[in-house]
C-alpha beads as a LAMMPS data file, in Angstrom:
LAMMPS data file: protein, C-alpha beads

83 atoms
82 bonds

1 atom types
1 bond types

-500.0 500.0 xlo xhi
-500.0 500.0 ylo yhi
-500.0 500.0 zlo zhi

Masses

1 110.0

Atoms # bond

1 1 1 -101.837 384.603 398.644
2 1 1 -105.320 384.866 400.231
3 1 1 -103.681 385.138 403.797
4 1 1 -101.422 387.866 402.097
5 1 1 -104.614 390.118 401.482
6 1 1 -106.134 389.423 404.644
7 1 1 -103.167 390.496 406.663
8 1 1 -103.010 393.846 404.600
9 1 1 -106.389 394.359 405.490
10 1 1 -105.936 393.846 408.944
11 1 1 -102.931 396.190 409.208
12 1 1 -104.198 399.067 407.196
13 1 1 -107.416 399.258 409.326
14 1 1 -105.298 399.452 412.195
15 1 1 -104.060 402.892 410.578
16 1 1 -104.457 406.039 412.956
17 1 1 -105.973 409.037 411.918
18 1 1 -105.068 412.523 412.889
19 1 1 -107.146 415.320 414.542
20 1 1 -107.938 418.438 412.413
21 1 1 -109.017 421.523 414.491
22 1 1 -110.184 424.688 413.409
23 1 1 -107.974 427.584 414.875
24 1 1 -107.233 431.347 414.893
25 1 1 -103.529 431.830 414.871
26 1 1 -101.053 434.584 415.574
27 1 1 -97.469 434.429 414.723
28 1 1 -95.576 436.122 417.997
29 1 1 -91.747 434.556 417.018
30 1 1 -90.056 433.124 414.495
31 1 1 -91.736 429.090 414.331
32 1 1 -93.909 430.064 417.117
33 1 1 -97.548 430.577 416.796
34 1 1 -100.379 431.458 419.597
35 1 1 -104.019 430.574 418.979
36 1 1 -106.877 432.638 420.212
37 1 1 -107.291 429.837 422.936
38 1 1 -103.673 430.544 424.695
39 1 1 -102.537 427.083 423.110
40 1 1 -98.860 427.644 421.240
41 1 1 -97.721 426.036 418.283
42 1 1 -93.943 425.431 417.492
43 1 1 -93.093 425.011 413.886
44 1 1 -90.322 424.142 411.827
45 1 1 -89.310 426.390 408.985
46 1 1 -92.610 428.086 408.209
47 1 1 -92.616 431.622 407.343
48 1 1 -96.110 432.396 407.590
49 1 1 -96.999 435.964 409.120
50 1 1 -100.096 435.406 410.601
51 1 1 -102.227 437.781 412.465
52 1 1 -105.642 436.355 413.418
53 1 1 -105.636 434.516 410.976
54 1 1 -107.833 431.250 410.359
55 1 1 -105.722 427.998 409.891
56 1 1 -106.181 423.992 410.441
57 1 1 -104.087 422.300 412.589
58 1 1 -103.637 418.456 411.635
59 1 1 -102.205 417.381 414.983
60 1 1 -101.739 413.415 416.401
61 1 1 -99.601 413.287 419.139
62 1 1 -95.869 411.186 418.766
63 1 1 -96.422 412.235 414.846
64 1 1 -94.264 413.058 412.530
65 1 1 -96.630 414.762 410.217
66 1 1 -98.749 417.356 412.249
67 1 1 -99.186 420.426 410.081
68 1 1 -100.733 423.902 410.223
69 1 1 -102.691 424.601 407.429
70 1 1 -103.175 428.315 406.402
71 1 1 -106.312 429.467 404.638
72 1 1 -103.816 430.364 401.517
73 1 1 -102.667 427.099 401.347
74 1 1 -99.412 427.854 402.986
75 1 1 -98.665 424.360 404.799
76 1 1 -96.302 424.712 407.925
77 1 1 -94.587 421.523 409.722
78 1 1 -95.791 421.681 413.205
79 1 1 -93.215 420.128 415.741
80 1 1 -94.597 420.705 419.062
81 1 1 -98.099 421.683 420.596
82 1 1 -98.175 423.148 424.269
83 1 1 -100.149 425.799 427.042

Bonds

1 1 1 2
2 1 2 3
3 1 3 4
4 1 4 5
5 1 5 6
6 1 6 7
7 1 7 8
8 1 8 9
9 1 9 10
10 1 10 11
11 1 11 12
12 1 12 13
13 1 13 14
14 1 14 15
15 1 15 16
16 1 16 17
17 1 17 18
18 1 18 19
19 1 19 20
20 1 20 21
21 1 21 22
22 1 22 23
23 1 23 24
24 1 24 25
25 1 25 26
26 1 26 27
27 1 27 28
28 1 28 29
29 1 29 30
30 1 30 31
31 1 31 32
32 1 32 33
33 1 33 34
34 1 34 35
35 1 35 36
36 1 36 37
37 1 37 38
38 1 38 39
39 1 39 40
40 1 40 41
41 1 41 42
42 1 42 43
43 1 43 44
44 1 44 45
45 1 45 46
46 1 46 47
47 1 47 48
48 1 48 49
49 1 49 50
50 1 50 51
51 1 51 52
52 1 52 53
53 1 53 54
54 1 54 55
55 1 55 56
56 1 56 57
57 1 57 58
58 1 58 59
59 1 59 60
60 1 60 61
61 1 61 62
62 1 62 63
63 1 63 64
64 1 64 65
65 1 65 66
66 1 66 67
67 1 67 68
68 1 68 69
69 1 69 70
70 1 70 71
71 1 71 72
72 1 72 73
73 1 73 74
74 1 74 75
75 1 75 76
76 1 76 77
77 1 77 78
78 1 78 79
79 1 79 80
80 1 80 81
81 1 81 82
82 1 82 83
């Protein structure tokens, strides 16, 4: 049992973390936002008009979860992140 607990330990502080960055976005097409920075951001399903707007963008590259956060609390799936 003890080795049990120790190998839980050992694989969830292995976990990684994602990145959160502060961002001004701009929706310019349907699941495609531009930040202030010229970096684009490709969603999936998110019907968020943005214009300037202030957002978070959770983002760990080869994840499944990144996610644009809106300052309403709109959440938006985020599938790709390019220049």
């Amino acid at each position: 049992m003890r080795k049990l607990f120790i190998f839980l330990g050992v694989i969830m502080s292995g976990s990684v973390s994602a990145e959160f960055y502060k961002v001004e976005v701009t929706r310019i097409d349907n699941n495609l936002y531009r930040t202030s920075d010229k970096v684009y951001i490709e969603t999936k399903f998110c019907y968020e008009y943005a214009n300037r707007e202030d957002a978070v963008l959770s983002y760990e590259q080869y994840s499944y979860d990144n996610k644009l956060i809106f300052d309403n609390g709109n959440v938006c799936e985020v599938t790709k992140v390019f220049k």
